[in-house]
ROLO-78789 format. One record per residue (C-alpha): z, y negated, x. Coordinates in steps of 0.05 Angstrom, whole numbers, plus 5000, padded with zeros to 4 digits. Layout:
[[Z,Y,X]],
...
This chain:
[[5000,5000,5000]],
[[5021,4953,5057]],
[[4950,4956,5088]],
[[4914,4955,5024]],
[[4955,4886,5021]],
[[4931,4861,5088]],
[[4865,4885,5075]],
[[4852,4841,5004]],
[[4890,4778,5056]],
[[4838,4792,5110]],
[[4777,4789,5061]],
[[4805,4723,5020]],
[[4808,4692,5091]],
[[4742,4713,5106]],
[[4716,4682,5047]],
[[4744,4618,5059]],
[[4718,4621,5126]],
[[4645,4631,5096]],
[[4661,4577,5040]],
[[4670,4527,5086]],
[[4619,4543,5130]],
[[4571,4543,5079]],
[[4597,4482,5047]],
[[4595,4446,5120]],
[[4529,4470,5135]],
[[4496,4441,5063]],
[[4522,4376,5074]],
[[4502,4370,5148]],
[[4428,4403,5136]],
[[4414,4365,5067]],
[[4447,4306,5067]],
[[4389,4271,5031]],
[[4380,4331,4982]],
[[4455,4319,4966]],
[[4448,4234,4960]],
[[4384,4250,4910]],
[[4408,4312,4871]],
[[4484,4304,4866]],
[[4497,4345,4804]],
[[4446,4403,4825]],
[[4480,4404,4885]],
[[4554,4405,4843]],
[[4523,4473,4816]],
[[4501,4503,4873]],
[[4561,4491,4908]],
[[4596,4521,4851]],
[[4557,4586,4855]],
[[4569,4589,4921]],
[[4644,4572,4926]],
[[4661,4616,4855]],
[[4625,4677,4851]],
[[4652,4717,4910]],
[[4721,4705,4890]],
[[4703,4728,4820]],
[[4673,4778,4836]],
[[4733,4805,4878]],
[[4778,4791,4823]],
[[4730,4832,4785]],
[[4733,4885,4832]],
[[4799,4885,4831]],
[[4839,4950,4797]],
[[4860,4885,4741]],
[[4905,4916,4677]],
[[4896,4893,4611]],
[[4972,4872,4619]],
[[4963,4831,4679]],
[[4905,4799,4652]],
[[4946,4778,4585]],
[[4990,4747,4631]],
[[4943,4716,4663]],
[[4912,4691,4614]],
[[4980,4660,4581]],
[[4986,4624,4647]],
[[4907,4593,4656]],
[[4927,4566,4583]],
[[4998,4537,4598]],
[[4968,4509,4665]],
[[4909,4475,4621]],
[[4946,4451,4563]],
[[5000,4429,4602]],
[[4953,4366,4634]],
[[4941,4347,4565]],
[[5007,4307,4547]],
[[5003,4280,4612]],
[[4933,4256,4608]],
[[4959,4184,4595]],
[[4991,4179,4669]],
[[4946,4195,4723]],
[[4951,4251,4771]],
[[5022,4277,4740]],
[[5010,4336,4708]],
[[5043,4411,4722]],
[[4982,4438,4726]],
[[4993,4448,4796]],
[[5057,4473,4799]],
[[5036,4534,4744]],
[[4980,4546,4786]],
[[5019,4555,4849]],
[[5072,4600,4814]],
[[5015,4642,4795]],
[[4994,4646,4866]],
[[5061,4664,4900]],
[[5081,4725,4845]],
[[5008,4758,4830]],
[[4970,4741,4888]],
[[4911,4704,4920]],
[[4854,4723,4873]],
[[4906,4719,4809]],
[[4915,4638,4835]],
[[4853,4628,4848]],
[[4818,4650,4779]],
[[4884,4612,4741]],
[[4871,4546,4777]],
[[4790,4551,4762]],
[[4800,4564,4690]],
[[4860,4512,4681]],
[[4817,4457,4700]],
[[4750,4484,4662]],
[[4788,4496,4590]],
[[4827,4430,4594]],
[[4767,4391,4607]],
[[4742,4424,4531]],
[[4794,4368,4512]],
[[4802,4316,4561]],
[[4723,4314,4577]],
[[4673,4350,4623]],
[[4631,4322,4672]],
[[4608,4332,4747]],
[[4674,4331,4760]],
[[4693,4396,4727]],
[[4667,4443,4779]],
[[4707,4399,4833]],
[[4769,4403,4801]],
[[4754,4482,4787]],
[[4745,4475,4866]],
[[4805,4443,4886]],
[[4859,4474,4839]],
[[4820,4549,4846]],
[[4834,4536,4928]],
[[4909,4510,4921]],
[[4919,4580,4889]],
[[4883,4624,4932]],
[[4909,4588,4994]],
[[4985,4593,4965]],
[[4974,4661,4941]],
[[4952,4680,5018]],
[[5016,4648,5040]],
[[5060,4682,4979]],
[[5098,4723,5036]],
[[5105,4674,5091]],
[[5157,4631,5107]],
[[5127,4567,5076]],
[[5119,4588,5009]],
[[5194,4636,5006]],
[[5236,4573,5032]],
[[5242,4526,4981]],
[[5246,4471,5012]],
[[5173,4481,5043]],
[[5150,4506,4983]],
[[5164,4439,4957]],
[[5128,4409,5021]],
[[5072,4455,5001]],
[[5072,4425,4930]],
[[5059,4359,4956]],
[[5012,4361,5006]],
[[4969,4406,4962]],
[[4974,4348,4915]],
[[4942,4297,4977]],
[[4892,4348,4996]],
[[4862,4362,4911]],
[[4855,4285,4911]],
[[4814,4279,4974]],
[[4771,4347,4951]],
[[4762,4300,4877]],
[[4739,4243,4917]],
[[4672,4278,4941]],
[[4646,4279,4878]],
[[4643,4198,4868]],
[[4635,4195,4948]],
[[4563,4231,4934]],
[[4539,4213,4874]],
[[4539,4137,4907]],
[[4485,4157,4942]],
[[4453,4104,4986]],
[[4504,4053,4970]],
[[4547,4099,5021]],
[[4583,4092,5077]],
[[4640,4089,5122]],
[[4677,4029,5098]],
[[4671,4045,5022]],
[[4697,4114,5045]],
[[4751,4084,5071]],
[[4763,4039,5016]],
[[4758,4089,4964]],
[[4807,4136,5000]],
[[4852,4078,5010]],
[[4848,4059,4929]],
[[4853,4128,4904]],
[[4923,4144,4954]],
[[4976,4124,4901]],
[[4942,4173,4846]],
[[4939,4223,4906]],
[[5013,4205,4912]],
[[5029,4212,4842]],
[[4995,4277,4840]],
[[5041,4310,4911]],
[[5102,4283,4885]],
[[5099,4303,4823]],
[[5090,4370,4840]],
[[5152,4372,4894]],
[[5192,4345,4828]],
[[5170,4414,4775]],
[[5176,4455,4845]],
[[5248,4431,4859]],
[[5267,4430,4791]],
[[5240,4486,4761]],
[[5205,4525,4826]],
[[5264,4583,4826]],
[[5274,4594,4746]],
[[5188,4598,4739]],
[[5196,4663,4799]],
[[5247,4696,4764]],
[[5217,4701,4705]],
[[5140,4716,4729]],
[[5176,4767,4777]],
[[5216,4806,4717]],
[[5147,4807,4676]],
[[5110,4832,4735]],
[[5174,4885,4750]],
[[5172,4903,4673]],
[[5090,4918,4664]],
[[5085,4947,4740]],
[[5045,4883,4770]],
[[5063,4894,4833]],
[[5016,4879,4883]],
């Protein structure tokens, strides 16, 4: 079981790996193809970034009773941004996501975080930035989900470190979106200016998610932990 464990770890981080590379790659060899066809390029870098990891969770020996839960926890992570639509970036959509992450593994995190931002966007509005947000919440789970074992995610006081920065880093991944679809009108000092406007939303978004990690980070485990005990979701 152990090395089945380290096995699924090992192929998650090689499909980062190739995620990024690919990623890197399409913006260094088409960087006019990206400037002219933004929201083609938004799809094909959804393709790209989503299906292997579906595909693994696919793949994956999934029981109807873990995908229930599942499924519970995609919905409380998307409805939960709804009430908090009228402050931006606080929302606990984060923190559910991470949870996820920690007690049922990469993949689990990963597919909760992509479908959290997809199903709340049937009420808050979609747009090009739907597969962006699917991108940055579907990574914070696979990457915390990676790190469920380690140090940085069982102490709580880095798990709360954790909470923020992936708060930081999902607001510079939503930036790209309006970065690109400038176009020609780009460059290094409106980067910087955007980056520099956006910060206190970015802010807003990290601390509130060290807030529902200190506050309710421990009660959330015990209870995903006792339904994965009780249905045999062990990983």
């Amino acid at each position: 079981m152990e090395s089945y464990v380290k096995h699924k770890k090992g192929y998650s981080r090689f499909i980062i790996i190739l995620i990024s590379v690919a990623f890197i790659a399409l913006i260094i060899s088409c960087p006019n193809f990206i400037i002219n066809h933004f929201y083609l390029t938004s799809v094909i870098f959804l393709v790209i970034s989503f299906f292997p990891l579906f595909l693994r969770f696919e793949k994956r020996k999934v029981s109807s009773r873990e995908l229930v839960i599942l499924a519970i926890l995609a919905a409380i992570a998307a409805v939960s941004r709804i009430p908090f639509a009228s402050i931006p970036s606080v929302q606990p959509t984060t923190f559910v996501i991470i949870m996820t992450a920690i007690v049922f593994g990469a993949e689990s995190g990963f597919v909760v975080g992509a479908l959290a931002a997809i199903v709340s966007n049937l009420f808050l509005g979609q747009g090009p930035w739907t597969p962006w947000q699917m991108y940055g919440w579907g990574m914070i789970g696979l990457v915390a989900g990676l790190l469920n074992n380690s140090l940085i995610l069982q102490n709580k006081f880095s798990r709360i470190l954790f909470g923020f920065f992936a708060g930081i880093i999902f607001g510079w991944i939503m930036n790209l979106w309006v970065i690109f679809s400038m176009g020609t009108e780009f460059n290094f000092k409106s980067l910087l200016v955007f980056y520099t406007t956006s910060f206190p939303h970015d802010l807003a978004h990290g601390l509130s998610n060290a807030f529902f990690l200190a506050v309710f980070g421990n009660s959330w485990l015990k209870t995903l932990r006792r339904f994965q005990r009780k249905y045999g979701l062990l990983l």
